[in-house]
C-alpha positions in Angstrom: 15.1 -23.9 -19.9 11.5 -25.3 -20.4 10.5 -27.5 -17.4 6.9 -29.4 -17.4 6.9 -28.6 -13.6 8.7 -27.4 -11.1 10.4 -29.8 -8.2 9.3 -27.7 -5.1 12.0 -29.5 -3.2 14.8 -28.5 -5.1 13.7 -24.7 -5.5 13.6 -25.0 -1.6 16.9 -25.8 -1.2 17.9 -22.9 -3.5 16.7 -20.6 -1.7 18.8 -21.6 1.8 22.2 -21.5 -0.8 21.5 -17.9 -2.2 22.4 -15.6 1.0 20.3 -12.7 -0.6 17.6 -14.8 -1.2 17.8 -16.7 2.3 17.9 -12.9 3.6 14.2 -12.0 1.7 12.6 -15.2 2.8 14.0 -14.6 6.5 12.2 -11.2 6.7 8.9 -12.4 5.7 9.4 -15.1 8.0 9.8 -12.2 10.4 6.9 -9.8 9.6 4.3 -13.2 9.4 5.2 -14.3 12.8 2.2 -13.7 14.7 -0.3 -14.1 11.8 -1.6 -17.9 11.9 -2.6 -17.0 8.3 -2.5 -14.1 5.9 -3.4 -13.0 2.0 -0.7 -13.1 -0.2 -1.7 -10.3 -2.7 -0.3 -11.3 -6.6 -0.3 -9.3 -9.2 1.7 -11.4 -11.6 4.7 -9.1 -11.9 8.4 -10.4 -11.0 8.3 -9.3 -7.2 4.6 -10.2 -6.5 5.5 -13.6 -8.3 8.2 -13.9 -5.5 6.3 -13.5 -2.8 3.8 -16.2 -3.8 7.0 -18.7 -4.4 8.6 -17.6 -1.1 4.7 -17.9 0.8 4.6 -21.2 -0.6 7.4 -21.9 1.6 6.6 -20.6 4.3 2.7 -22.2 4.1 4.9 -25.4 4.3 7.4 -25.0 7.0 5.3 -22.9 9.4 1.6 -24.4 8.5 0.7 -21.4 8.4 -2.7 -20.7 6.0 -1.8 -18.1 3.1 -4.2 -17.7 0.9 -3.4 -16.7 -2.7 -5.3 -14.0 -4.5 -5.5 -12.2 -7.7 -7.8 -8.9 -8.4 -8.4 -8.5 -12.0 -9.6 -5.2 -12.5 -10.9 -6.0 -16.1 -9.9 -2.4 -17.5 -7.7 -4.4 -20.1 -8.7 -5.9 -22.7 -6.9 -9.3 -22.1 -6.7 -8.8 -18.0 -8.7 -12.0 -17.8 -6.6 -14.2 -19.7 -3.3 -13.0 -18.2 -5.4 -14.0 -15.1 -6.0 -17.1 -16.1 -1.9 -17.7 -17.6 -0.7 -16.2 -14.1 -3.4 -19.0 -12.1 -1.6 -22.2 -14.5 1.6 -21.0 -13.8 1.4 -21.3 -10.0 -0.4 -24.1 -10.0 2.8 -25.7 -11.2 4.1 -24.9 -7.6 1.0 -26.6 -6.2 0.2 -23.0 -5.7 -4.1 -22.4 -5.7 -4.8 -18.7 -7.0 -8.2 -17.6 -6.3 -9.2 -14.8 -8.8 -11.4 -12.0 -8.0 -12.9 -9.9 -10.6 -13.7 -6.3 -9.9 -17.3 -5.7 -10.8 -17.1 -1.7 -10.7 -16.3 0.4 -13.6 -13.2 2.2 -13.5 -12.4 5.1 -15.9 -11.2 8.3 -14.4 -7.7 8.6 -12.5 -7.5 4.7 -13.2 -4.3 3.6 -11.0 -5.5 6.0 -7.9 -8.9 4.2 -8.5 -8.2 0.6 -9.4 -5.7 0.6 -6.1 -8.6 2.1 -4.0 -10.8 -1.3 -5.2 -8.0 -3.8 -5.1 -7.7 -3.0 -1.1 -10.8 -3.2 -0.8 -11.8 -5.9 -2.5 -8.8 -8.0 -0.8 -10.0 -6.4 2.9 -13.8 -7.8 1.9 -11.9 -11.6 1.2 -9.9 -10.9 4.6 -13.0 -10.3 6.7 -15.1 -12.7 5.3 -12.3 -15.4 5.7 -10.8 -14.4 9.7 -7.5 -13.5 8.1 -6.0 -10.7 10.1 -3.2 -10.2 7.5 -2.7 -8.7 3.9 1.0 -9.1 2.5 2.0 -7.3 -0.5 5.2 -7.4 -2.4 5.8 -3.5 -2.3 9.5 -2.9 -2.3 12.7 -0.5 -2.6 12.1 0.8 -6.1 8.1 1.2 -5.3 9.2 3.5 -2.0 11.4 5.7 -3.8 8.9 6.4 -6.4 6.2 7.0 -3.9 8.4 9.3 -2.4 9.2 11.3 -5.7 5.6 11.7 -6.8 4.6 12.7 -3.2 7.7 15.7 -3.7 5.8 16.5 -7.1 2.9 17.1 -5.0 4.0 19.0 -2.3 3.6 16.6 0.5 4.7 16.8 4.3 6.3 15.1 6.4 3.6 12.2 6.5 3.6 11.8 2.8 7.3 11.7 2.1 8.2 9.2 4.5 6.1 7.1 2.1 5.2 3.2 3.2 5.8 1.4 6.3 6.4 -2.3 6.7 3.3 -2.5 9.1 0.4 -0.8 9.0 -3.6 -1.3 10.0 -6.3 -0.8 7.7 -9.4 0.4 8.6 -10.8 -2.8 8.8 -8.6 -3.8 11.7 -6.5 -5.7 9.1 -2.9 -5.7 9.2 -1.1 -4.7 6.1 2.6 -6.1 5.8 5.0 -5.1 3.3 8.4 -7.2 4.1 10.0 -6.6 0.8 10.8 -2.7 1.3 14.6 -2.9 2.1 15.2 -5.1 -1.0 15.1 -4.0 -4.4 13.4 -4.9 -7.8 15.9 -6.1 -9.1 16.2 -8.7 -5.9 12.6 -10.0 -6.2 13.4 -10.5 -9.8 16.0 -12.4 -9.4 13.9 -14.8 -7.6 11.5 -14.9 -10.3 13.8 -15.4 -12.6 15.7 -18.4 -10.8 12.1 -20.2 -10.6 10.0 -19.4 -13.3 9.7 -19.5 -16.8 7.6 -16.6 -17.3 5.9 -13.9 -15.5 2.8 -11.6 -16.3 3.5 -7.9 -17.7 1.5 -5.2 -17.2 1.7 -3.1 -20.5 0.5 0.4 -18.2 3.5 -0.3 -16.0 5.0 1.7 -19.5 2.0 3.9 -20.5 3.6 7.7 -19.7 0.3 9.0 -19.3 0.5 7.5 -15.6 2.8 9.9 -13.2 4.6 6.7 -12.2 5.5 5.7 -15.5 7.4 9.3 -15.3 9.1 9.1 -12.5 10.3 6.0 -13.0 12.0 7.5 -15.7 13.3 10.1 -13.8 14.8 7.9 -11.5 16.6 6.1 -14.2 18.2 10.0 -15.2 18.6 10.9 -11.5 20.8 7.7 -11.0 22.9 8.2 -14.2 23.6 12.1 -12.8 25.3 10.5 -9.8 21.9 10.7 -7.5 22.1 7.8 -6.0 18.3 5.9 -5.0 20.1 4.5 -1.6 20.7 8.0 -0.6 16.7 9.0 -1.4 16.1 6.0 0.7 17.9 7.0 3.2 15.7 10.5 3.3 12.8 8.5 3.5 14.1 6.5 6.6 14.8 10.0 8.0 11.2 11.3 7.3 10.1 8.0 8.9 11.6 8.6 12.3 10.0 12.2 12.0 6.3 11.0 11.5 6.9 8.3 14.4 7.6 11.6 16.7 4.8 13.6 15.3 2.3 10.6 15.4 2.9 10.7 19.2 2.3 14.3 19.5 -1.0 14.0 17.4 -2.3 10.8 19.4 -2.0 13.2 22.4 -3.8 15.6 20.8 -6.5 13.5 19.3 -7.1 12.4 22.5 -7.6 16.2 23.9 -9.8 17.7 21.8 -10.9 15.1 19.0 -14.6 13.1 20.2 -15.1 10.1 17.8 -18.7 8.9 18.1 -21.0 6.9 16.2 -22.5 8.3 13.3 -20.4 11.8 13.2 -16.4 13.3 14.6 -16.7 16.3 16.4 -13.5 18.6 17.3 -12.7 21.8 19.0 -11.9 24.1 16.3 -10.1 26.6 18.6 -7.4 24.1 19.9 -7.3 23.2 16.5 -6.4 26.4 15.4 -3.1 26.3 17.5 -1.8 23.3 16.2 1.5 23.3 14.2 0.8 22.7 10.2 1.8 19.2 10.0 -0.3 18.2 13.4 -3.5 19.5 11.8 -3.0 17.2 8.6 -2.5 14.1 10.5 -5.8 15.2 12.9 -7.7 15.6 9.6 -6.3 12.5 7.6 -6.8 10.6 11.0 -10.7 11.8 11.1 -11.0 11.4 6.7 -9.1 7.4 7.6 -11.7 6.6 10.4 -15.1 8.2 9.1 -15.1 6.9 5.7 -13.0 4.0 6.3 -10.0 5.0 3.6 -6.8 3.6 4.0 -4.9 6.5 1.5 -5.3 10.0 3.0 -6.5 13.1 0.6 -4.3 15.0 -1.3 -2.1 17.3 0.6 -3.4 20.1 -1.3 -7.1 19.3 -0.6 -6.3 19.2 3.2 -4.7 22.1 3.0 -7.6 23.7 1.6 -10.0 22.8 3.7 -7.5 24.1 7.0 -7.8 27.6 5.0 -11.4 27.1 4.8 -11.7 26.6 8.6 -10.4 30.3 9.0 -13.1 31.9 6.8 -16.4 32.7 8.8 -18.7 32.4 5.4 -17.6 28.7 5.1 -19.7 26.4 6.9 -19.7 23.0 5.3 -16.9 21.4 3.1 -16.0 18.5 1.8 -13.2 16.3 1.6 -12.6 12.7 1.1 -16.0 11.5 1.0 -16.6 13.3 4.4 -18.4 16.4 5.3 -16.9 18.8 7.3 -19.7 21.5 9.1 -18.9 24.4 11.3 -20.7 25.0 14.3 -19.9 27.5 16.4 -16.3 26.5 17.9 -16.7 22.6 17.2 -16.6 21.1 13.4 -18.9 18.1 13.0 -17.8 15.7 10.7 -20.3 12.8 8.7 -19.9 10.5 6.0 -20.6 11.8 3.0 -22.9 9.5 1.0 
């Protein structure tokens, strides 16, 4: 069915007669409730392309300010044009997408990289703006491959419980993610329902990316009677686990952990006696607030570098654009520039 334009009114009122739908668009409703305005981060896939239909909305009914924006990485050949197709076909919704290009080469570990950039570049448009939230249309499917490539990895507890809805970013930014009880498959039904056509990414089926894998993997694990709800629910679990741990860790940050202006500085000794788990979050925590990162390192890297502490030849390290120096019983921690 080809349509010129869309009639805003009448896709409203679709919404409020699809209960699943209704249910989507009530839970961003939810999560935006104290932001006067926020970013609406599009991509131009099916569940991104929902969340700027179902912001659209709620830009209407709760005059709230949403701001639309793209981030075209330019490491495809055509990313500007599907920027371009992605900007006219939202404008049919009286929808403005602003378009940011990213002027930084990318070319080694490309989807770790480019995702590094895109939060960045949409925290830069947040400060510079007074918007004090970023809402992305991460969901069910996305949190259960998170939490399979994290397994791959041998991640803890914090990396296995994967996303949350709510988190801040280093800019003081809050970073909402209302869509992660719902599938794929819900968000594109959305799409579907409302638009003609949506952007693909052609990487989203390039195997040389791990996620590319293990969303194949997830396919097999479903057909062999694995069921994805049942992951989900582990992840829930994990969730509950970090929230006790995080409690334990602000105490101990508090104890022994001195955060001052131009270096971290922590007691190595009580250090030392922390459980395993306690002394990751106490290093991503420093890694997050010294070089302003929202991802943590790699659990393997951290673990490293907690070996290294125990070795009386190693005084300096490095780890997530931080330096980590040993002196005496206190490791000073810089940025790493």
């Amino acid at each position: 069915m080809k349509r010129k334009n869309l009639n805003v009114a009448k896709l409203k009122n679709g919404i409020y007669k699809d209960k699943k739908i209704s249910k989507i668009y009530s839970k961003l409703i939810s999560i935006t409730k104290k932001s006067k305005s926020f970013l609406a981060a599009i991509s131009g896939g099916s569940d991104s392309m929902a969340l700027a239909l179902l912001s659209s909305f709620l830009k209407q009914e709760k005059n709230k300010k949403v701001y639309f924006v793209h981030v075209d990485h330019g490491i495809r050949k055509n990313s500007g044009k599907e920027a371009l197709q992605l900007k006219k076909i939202l404008k049919k919704i009286q929808i403005n997408l602003k378009i940011i290009k990213n002027n930084k080469s990318i070319k080694k570990n490309i989807q770790k990289n480019a995702r590094d950039r895109r939060y960045q570049i949409l925290s830069d448009f947040c400060k510079k703006n007074s918007i004090k939230a970023l809402v992305t249309a991460h969901h069910k499917d996305d949190q259960i491959e998170t939490f399979l490539i994290r397994l791959s990895r041998g991640s803890g507890v914090e990396g296995l419980s994967s996303m949350s809805e709510i988190t801040k970013l280093n800019s003081g930014i809050k970073l909402l993610r209302p869509f992660l009880k719902f599938t794929k498959e819900d968000l594109k039904t959305i799409s579907k329902k409302f638009f003609n056509k949506i952007i693909k990414d052609p990487s989203n089926k390039n195997k040389k990316f791990l996620r590319t894998n293990i969303r194949e993997l997830t396919k097999i694990l479903k057909n062999k009677g694995i069921d994805p709800d049942q992951i989900f629910r582990s992840i829930e679990n994990l969730s509950s686990t970090k929230i006790a741990i995080n409690f334990y860790v602000k105490q101990s940050l508090k104890k022994f952990v001195k955060f001052r202006k131009s270096e971290t500085i922590f007691d190595l000794s009580m250090f030392q006696k922390e459980p395993v788990d306690v002394k990751f979050k106490i290093i991503n925590a420093i890694v997050k607030n010294r070089a302003s990162k929202y991802y943590p390192p790699r659990a393997k890297k951290v673990l490293n570098l907690i070996n290294r502490f125990k070795s009386k030849s190693t005084q300096k390290s490095t780890l997530g654009g931080c330096i980590f120096e040993k002196r005496k019983n206190f490791v000073h921690v810089t940025k790493e520039f």
